[in-house]
C-alpha positions in Angstrom: 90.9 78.9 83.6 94.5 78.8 85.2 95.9 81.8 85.6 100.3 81.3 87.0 102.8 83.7 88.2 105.8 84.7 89.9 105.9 87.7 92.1 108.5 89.2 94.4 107.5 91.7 97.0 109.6 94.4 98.5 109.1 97.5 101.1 107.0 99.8 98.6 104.6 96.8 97.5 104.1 95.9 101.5 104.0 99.5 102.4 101.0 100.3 99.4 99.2 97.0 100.8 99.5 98.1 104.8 98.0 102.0 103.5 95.4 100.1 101.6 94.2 98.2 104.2 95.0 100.5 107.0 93.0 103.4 105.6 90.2 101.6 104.3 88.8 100.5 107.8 87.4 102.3 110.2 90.8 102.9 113.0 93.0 104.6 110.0 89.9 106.7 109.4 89.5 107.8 112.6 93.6 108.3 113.0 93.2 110.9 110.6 90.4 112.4 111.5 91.9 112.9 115.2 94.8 114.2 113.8 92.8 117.1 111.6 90.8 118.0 114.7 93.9 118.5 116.3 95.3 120.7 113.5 92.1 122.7 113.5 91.9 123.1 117.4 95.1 124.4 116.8 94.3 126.6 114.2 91.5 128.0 116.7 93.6 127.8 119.8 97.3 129.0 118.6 98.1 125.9 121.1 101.3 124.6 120.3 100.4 121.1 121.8 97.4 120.5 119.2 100.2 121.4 116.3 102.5 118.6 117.6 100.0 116.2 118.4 98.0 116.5 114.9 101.4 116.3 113.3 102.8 113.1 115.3 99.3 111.5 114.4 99.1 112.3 110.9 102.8 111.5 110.4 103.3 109.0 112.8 100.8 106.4 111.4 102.2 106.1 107.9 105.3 106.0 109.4 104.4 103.3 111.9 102.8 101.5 109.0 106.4 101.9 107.0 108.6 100.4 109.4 106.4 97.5 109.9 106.7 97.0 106.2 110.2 96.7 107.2 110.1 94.6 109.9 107.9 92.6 107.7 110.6 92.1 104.6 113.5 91.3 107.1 111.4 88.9 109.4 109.1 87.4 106.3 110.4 85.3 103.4 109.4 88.5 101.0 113.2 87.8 99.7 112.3 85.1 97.9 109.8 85.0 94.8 106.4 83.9 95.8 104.4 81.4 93.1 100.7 81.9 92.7 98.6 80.1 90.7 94.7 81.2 90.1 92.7 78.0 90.1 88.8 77.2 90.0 89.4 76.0 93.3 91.2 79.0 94.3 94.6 80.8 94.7 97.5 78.7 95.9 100.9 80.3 97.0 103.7 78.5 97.2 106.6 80.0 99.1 109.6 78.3 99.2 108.8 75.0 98.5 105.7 74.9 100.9 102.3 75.5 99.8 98.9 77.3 100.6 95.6 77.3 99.1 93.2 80.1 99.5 90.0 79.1 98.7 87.5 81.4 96.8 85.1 81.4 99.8 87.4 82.1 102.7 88.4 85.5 100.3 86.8 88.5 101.9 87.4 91.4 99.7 89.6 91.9 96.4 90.8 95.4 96.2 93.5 97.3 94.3 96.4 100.3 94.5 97.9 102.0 91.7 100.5 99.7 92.7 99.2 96.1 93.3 96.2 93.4 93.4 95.1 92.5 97.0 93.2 89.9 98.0 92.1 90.0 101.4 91.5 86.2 102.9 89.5 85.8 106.6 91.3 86.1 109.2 94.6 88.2 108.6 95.9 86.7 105.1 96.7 88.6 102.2 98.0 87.8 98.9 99.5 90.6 97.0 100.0 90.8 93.3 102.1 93.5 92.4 100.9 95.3 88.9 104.5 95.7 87.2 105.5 92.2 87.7 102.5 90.3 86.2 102.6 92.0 83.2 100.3 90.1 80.7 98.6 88.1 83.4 97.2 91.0 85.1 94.1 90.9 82.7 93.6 87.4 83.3 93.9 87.2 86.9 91.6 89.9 87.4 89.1 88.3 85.2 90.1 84.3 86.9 88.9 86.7 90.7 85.7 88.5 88.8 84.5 85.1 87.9 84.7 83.3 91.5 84.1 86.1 94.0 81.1 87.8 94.7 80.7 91.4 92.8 80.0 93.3 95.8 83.2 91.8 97.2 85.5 93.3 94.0 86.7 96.9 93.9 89.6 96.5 91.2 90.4 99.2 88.9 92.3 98.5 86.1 
């Protein structure tokens, strides 16, 4: 089955994919949990200094994580639409005329936002399928990754 689309990727679809990942490993976790300890040894304390530093943490990271969604979309070329296409092989982006094939056994995890697809590739690739833009090719393309990964590897929800 051949699954094709056309997707263009902007700050909020590269934010929702950095939050994703971030916060589903084990250093966003413990962020957050650092900054709640600190909120709670202020609550015990009255220290002003565990306030601002549970605060800056808790605020701070998905702030850090916005403005390299930024840095991303002006460095990247997220301007221009990116092609996929869902093969048996497995997914190939093309990006301005230059191409890249993922294969279905270097994909690590497939996971999904209320706004997007992700599929997480070894090393640090990621191919992001926002929901809005595919439209009718959602269904297929989730079914097209069902099919050639792993199910312990697949957490979409539709």
């Amino acid at each position: 089955m051949l699954v094709e689309f056309d997707v263009k990727l902007d700050v909020g679809t590269l934010y929702d994919c950095l939050v994703k990942t971030a916060y589903s490993r084990a250093p966003g976790v413990m962020t957050s949990a650092a900054g709640a300890v600190l909120l709670l040894l202020f609550g015990r304390t009255g220290n002003p200094f565990c306030l601002a530093a549970g605060l800056i943490v808790l605020a701070g990271f998905p702030a850090l994580l916005y403005r390299k969604a930024k840095k991303e979309e002006k460095e990247g070329n997220y301007g221009q639409p990116l092609h996929y296409r869902l093969t048996e092989d497995g997914v190939e982006e093309i990006r301005a005329g230059a191409g890249r094939l993922y294969r279905w056994e270097e994909m690590e995890r497939a996971l999904s936002t209320t706004k997007s697809v992700l599929l997480l590739t070894s090393g640090s690739g990621v191919c992001i399928f926002p929901r809005e833009q595919l439209k009718d090719s959602l269904i297929p393309a989730v079914e097209v990754i069902s099919t050639h990964m792993p199910a312990r590897k697949v957490n979409i929800r539709m």
